[in-house]
C-alpha positions as CSV (number, residue, x, y, z in Angstrom):
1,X,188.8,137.8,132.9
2,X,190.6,134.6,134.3
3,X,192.9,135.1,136.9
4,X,195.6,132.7,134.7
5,X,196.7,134.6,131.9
6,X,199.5,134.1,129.5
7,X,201.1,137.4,128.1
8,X,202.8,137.6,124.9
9,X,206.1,135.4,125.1
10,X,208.0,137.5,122.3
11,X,206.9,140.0,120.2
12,X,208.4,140.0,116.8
13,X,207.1,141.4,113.6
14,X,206.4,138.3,111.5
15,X,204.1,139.7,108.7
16,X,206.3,138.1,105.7
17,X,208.5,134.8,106.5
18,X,210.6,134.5,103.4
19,X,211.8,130.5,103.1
20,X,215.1,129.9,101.6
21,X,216.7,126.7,100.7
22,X,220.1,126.6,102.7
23,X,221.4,124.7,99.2
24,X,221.1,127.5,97.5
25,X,223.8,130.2,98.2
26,X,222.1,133.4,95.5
27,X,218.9,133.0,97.1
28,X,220.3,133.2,100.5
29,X,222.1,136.7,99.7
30,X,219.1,137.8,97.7
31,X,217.1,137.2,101.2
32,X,219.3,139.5,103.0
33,X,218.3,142.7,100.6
34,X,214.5,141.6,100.5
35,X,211.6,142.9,101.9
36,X,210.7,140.2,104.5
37,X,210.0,140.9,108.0
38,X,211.9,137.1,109.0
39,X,213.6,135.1,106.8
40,X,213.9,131.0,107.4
41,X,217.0,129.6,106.2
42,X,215.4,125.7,105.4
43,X,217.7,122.4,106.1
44,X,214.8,120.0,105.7
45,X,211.7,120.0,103.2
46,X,213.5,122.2,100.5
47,X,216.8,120.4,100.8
48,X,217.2,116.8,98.8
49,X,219.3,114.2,100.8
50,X,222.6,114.8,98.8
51,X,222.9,118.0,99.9
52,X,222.0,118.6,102.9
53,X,225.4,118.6,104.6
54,X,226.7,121.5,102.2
55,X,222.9,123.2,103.0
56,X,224.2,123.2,107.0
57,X,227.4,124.7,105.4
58,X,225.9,127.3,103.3
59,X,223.6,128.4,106.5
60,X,226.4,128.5,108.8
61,X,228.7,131.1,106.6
62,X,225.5,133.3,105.8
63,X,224.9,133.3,109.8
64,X,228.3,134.2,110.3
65,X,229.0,136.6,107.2
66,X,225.6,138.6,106.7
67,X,224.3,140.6,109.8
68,X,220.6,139.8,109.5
69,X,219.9,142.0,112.6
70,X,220.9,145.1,111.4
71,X,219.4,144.7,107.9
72,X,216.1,144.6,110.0
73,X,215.3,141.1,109.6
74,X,214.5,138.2,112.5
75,X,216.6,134.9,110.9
76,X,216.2,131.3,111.5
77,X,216.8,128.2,110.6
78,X,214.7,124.9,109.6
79,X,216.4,122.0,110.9
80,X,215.3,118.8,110.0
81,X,212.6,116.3,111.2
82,X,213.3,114.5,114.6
83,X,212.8,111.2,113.2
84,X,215.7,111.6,111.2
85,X,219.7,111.3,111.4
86,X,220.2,115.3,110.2
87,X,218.6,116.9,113.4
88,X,221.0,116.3,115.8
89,X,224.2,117.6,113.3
90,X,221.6,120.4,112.4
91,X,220.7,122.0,115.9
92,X,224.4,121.0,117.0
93,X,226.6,122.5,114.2
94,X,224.5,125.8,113.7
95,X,224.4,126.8,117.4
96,X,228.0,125.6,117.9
97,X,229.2,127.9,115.2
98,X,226.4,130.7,114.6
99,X,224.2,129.8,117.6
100,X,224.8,134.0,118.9
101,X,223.7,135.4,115.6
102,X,220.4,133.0,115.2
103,X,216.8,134.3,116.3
104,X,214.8,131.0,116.5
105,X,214.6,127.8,114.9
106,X,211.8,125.9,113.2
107,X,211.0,122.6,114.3
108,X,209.2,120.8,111.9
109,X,206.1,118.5,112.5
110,X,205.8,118.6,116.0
111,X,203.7,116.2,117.0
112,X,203.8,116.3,121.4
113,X,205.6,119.0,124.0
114,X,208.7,116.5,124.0
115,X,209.3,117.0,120.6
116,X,210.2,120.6,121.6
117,X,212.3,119.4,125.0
118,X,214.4,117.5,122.7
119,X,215.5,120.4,120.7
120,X,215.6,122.8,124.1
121,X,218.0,120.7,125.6
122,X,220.4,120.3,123.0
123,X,220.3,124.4,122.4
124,X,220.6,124.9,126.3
125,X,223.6,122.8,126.6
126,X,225.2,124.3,123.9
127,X,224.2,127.8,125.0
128,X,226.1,127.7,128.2
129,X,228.6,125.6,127.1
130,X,229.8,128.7,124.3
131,X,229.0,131.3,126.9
132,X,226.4,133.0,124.6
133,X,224.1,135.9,126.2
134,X,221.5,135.3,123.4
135,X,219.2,133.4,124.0
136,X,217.4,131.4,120.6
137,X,213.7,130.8,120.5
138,X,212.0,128.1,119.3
139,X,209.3,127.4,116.9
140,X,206.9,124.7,116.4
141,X,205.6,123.7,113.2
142,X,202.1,121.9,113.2
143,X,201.9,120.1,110.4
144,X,200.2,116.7,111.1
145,X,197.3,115.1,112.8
146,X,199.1,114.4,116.0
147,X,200.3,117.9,116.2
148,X,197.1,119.4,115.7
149,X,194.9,117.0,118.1
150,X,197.7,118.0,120.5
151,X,197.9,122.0,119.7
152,X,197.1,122.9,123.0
153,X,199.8,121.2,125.1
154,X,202.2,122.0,122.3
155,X,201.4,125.5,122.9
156,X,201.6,125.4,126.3
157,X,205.1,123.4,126.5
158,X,206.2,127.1,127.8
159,X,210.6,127.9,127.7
160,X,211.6,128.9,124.2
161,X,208.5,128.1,122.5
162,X,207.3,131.8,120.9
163,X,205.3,130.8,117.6
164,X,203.4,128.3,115.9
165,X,202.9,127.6,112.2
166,X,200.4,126.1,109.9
167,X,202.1,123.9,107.6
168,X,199.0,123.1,105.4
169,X,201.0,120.7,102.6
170,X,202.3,118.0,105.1
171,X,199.0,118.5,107.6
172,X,196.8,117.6,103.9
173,X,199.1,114.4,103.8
174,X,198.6,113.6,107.4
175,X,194.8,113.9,106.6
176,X,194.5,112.1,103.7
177,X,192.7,115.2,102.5
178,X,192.2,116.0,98.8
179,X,193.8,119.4,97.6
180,X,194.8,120.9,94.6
181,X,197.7,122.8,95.5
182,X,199.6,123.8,98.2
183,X,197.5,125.6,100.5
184,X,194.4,126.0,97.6
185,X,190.7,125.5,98.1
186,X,189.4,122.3,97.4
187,X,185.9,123.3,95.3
188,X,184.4,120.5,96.4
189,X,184.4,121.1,100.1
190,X,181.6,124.1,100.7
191,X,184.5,126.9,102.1
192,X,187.7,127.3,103.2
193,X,188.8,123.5,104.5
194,X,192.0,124.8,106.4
195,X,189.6,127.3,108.7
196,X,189.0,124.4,111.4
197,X,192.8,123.9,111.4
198,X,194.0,127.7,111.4
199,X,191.2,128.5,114.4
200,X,192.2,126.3,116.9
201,X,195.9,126.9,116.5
202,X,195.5,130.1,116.7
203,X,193.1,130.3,119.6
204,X,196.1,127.6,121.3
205,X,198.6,130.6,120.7
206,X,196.9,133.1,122.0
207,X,195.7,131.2,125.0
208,X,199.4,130.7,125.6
209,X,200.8,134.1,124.6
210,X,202.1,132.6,121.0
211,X,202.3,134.3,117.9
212,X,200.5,132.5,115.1
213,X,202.1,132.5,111.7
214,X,200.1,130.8,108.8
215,X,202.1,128.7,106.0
216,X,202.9,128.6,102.2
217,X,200.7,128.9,99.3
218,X,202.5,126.8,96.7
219,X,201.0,128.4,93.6
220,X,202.7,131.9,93.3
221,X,201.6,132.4,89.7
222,X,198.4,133.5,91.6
223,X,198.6,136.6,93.6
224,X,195.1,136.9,94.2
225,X,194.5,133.3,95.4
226,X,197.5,134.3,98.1
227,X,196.7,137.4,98.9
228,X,192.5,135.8,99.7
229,X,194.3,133.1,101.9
230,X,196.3,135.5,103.9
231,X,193.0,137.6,104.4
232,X,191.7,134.8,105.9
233,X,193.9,133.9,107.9
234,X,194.7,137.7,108.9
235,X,190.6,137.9,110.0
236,X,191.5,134.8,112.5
237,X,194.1,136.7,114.3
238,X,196.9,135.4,112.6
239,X,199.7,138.1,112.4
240,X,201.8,136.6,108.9
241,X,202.1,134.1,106.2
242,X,205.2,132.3,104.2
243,X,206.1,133.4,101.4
244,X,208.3,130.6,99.1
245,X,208.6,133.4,96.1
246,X,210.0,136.6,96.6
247,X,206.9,138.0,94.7
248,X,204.9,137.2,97.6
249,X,206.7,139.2,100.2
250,X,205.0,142.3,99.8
251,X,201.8,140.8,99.7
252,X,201.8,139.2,103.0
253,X,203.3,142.6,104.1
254,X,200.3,144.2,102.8
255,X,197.3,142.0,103.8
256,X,199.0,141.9,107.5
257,X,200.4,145.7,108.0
258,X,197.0,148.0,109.2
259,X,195.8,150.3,107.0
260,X,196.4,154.1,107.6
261,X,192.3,154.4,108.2
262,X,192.4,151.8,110.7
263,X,195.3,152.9,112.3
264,X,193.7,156.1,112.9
265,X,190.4,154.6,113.9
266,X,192.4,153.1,116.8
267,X,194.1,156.4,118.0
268,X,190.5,157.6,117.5
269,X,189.1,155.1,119.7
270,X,191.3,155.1,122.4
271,X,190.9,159.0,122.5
272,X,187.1,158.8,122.8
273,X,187.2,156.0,125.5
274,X,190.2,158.6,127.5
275,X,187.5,161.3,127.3
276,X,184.6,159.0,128.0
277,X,186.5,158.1,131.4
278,X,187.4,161.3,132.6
279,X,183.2,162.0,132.4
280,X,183.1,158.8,134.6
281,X,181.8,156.6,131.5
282,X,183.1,152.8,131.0
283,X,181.8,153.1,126.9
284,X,181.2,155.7,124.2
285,X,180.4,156.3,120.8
286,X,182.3,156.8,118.0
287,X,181.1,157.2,114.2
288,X,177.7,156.0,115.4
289,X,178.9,152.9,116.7
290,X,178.8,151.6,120.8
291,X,182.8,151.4,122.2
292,X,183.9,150.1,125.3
293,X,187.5,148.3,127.1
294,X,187.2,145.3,124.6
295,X,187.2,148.4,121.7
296,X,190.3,149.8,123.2
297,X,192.3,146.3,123.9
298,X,191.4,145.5,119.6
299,X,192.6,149.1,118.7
300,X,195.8,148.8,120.5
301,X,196.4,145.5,119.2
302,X,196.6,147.9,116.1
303,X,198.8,150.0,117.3
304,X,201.9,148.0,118.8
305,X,201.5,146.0,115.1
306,X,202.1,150.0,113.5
307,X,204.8,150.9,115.9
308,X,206.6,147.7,115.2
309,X,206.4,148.4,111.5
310,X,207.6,151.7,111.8
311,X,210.8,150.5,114.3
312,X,211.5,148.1,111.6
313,X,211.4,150.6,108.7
314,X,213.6,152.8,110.8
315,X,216.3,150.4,111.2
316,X,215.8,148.9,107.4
């Protein structure tokens, strides 16, 4: 083991990330009573020009008038690209007047650390300057080539950084690569053509002590085709996917909440390994099968993912 390690910056459960256009005042209160572990309240891609003033509006009062917190729910806010006039009215007027009831915001397409200083900055300044003892996290979207060939700086930008997310329709568009829907599987390419993509961010967050939160799957008349990417992505280490359709809350909740069996398999395993080192063993076996420290450190990654699930349920 490396003498250099990064621990976990922020735990949060993040199975289910429910977007929500702030333009859209019914699906912001029908957010509030869903299922999702976090819910993003979006200023930018879901938004059309015209209204993305009255979106900052709508986001503001919902901050304000909805207690997110106690309805068991992490809540953000997607503010606007960098390159564009919104951003600074976005990250200004939100803190300014909800900045002590938000969790993190989302910056989108992150393309190099700065990207994320920018933001910092402004929420620091604003932070002390309203006296708030919350502190917001920050969130980078990777979503284009330069944010992927730089994932690993990104990750390691360090101060409010605590996540990364996979935004597979914008990265496709940055690639120039050929897909058929949001998210989909190409059946011309021999696999899964996000994998590359997915591996190394995720192996950048958890070099960094990130969380790594996959993206949306744009056709949610197809439960099963959602349900196989969060799989996927689940079997890479990622701990949650989007969901743009309430119908696809409690299927990210499923693919990324342990099953009882394994849950008990890990209680099981860090039983044996207990007993195996009060007889002075470093490994045992269990069910037929060899189990050592690396067994333990995968089962108790279990386990704090149950325990939050149960903490949340608790104060759902």
């Amino acid at each position: 083991m490396s003498h250099t390690l990064h621990h976990l910056r922020k735990p949060r459960l993040q199975r289910s990330e429910l977007a929500v256009p702030g333009s859209n005042v019914e699906m912001i209160r029908k957010a509030a009573e869903g299922a999702a572990d976090y819910v993003f309240l979006d200023m930018e891609d879901a938004v059309a020009p015209p209204d993305k003033e009255k979106a900052r509006e709508n986001i503001i009062r919902a901050l304000n008038e909805i207690d997110w917190r106690a309805r068991g729910k992490t809540i953000s806010i997607r503010i606007n690209g960098l390159d564009t006039h919104y951003m600074y009215r976005d990250v200004v007027d939100v803190m300014e007047q909800a900045g002590d009831r938000l969790d993190t915001i989302l910056v989108p397409k992150v393309g190099v650390p700065a990207d994320l200083y920018m933001v910092e900055a402004l929420v620091n300044q604003i932070e002390m300057a309203k006296g708030f003892e919350t502190r917001v996290g920050l969130e980078a979207l990777i979503e284009t080539a330069l944010g992927m060939a730089n994932v690993e700086a990104i990750a390691s930008y360090g101060g409010r950084l605590e996540a990364m997310h996979f935004g597979v329709a914008d990265y496709a568009a940055s690639c120039k690569a050929r897909t058929v829907s949001i998210g989909g599987l190409n059946p011309d390419y021999p696999g899964d053509q996000w994998h590359f993509a997915l591996s190394r961010m995720t192996v950048a967050c958890r070099a960094y002590g990130l969380r790594a939160v996959d993206g949306p799957f744009g056709d949610f008349s197809d439960p099963e085709a959602y349900l196989d990417a969060a799989r996927r992505a689940a079997a890479l280490g990622i701990e949650g996917k989007w969901a743009i359709h309430p119908s696809q809350i409690e299927l990210a909740n499923e693919v990324f909440s342990p099953p009882a069996k394994e849950v008990a398999r890990a209680r099981r395993i860090i039983e044996a390994l207990k007993e195996a080192e009060e007889q002075g063993k470093g490994a045992a076996a269990l069910d037929g099968k060899m189990i050592d420290a690396a067994s333990e450190r995968m089962a108790r990654n279990v386990l704090v993912v149950h325990e939050a699930i149960e903490r949340a349920a608790q104060a759902a």
